[in-house]
C-alpha positions in Angstrom: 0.0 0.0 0.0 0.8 3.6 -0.9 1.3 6.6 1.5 -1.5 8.6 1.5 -0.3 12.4 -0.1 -2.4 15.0 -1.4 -0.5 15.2 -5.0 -1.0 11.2 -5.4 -4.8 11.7 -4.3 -5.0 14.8 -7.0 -3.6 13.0 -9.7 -6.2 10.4 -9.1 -9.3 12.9 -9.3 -7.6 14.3 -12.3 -7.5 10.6 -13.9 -10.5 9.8 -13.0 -12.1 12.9 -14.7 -10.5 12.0 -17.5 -11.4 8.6 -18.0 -15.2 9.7 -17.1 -15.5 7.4 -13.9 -17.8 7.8 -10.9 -17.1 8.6 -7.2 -17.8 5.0 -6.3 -14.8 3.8 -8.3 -12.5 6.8 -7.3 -13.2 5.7 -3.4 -12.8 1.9 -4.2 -9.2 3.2 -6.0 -8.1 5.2 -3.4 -9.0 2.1 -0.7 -7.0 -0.1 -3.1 -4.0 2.5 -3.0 -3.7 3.6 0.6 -5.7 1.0 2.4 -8.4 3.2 3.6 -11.2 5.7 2.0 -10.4 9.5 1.4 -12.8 10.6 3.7 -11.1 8.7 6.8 -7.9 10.2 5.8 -6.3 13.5 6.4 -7.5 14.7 2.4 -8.3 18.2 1.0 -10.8 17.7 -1.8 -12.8 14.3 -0.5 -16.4 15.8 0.7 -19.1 15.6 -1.2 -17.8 12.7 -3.2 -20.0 9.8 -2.7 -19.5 6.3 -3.3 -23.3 5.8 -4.6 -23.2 4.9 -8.7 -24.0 7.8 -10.8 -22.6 10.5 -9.5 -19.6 11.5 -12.2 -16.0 12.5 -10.8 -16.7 15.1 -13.6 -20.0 16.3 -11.7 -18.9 16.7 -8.6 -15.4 18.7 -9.7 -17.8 21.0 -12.0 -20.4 21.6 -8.6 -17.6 21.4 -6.1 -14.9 22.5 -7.3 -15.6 25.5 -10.1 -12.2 26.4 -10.8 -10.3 23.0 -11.2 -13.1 22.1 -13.3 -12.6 25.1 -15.7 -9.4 24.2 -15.7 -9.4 20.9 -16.4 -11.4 22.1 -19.6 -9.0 24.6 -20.7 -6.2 22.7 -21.0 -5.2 19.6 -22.8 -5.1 16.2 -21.6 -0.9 16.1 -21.8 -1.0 19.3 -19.6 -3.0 18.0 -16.9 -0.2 17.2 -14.7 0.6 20.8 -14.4 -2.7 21.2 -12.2 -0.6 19.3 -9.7 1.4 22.0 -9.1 -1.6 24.8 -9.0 -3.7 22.6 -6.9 -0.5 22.7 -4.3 -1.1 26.5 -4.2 -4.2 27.1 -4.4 -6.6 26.3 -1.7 -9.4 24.6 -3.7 -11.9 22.0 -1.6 -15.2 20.6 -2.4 -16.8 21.1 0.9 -19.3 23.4 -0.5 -20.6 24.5 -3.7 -21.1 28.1 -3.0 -18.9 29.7 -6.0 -20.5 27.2 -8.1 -21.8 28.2 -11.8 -24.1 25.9 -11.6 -25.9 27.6 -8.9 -25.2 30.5 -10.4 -27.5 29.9 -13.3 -30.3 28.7 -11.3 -30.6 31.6 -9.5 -30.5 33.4 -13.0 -33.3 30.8 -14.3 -35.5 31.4 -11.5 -35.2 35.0 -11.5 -36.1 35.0 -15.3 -38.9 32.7 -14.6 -40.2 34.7 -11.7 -39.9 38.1 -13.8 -42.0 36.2 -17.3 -44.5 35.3 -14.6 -44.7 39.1 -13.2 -44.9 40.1 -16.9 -48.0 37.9 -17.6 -50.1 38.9 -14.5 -49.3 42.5 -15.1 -50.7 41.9 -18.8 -53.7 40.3 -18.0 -54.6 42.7 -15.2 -53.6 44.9 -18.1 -56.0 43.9 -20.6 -58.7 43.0 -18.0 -59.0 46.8 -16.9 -58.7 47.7 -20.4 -61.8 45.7 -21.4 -63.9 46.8 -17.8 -63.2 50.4 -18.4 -62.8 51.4 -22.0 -66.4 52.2 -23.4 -65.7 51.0 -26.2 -66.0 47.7 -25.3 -69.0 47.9 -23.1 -71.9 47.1 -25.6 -74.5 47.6 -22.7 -73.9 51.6 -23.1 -75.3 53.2 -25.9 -72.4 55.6 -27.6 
């Protein structure tokens, strides 16, 4: 078994993105490796990673962790070992996904959703008054 460092447990979320795998075969890597899962060893960058199928290494780096996930995306695949480096000075975690872009265009969604609605009712009040005030349209009252 391998000593548990923070570069060799970078490298293999950086792997792992690239080869498209889940959390539930990063953690059952990582247990192979250093004898014991990330998130009962002394790890940056292991919350929120779940062993349950589904959930993409790619996922969780884009909700998690914003800025590694760019990137990852910016540069090519033969340059990804210079995020080693970065990630040493930087202090990038996945405990929470505040900075995410994700939720940032949720909150933008809504917000546009919530606005159309406000749009609509204001139009139909709009038209309603319209068609209760203008004589015009009152064919009761003799013009």
């Amino acid at each position: 078994m391998r000593e548990p460092t923070q570069r060799f447990w970078d490298a293999m979320i950086i792997k792992s993105w690239q080869s498209f795998d889940d959390c539930y075969k990063l953690n059952m890597w990582a247990r192979d490796e250093f004898g014991n899962f990330p998130n009962n060893l002394n790890l940056k960058r292991v919350k929120n990673c779940y062993g349950k199928r589904g959930l993409g290494v790619r996922v969780w780096v884009a909700q998690f962790m914003p800025a590694l996930s760019e990137r990852l995306f910016a540069l090519p695949k033969e340059r990804h070992v210079e995020l080693l480096d970065w990630l040493e000075n930087h202090k990038v975690d996945s405990l929470s996904a505040r900075g995410s872009k994700t939720n940032k265009y949720y909150h933008e969604a809504r917000y546009a959703a919530r606005s159309s609605d406000l749009k609509a009712t204001q139009k139909t009040w709009s038209d309603n008054l319209e068609r209760t005030i203008n004589r015009n349209n009152q064919w009761s009252i003799v013009k």
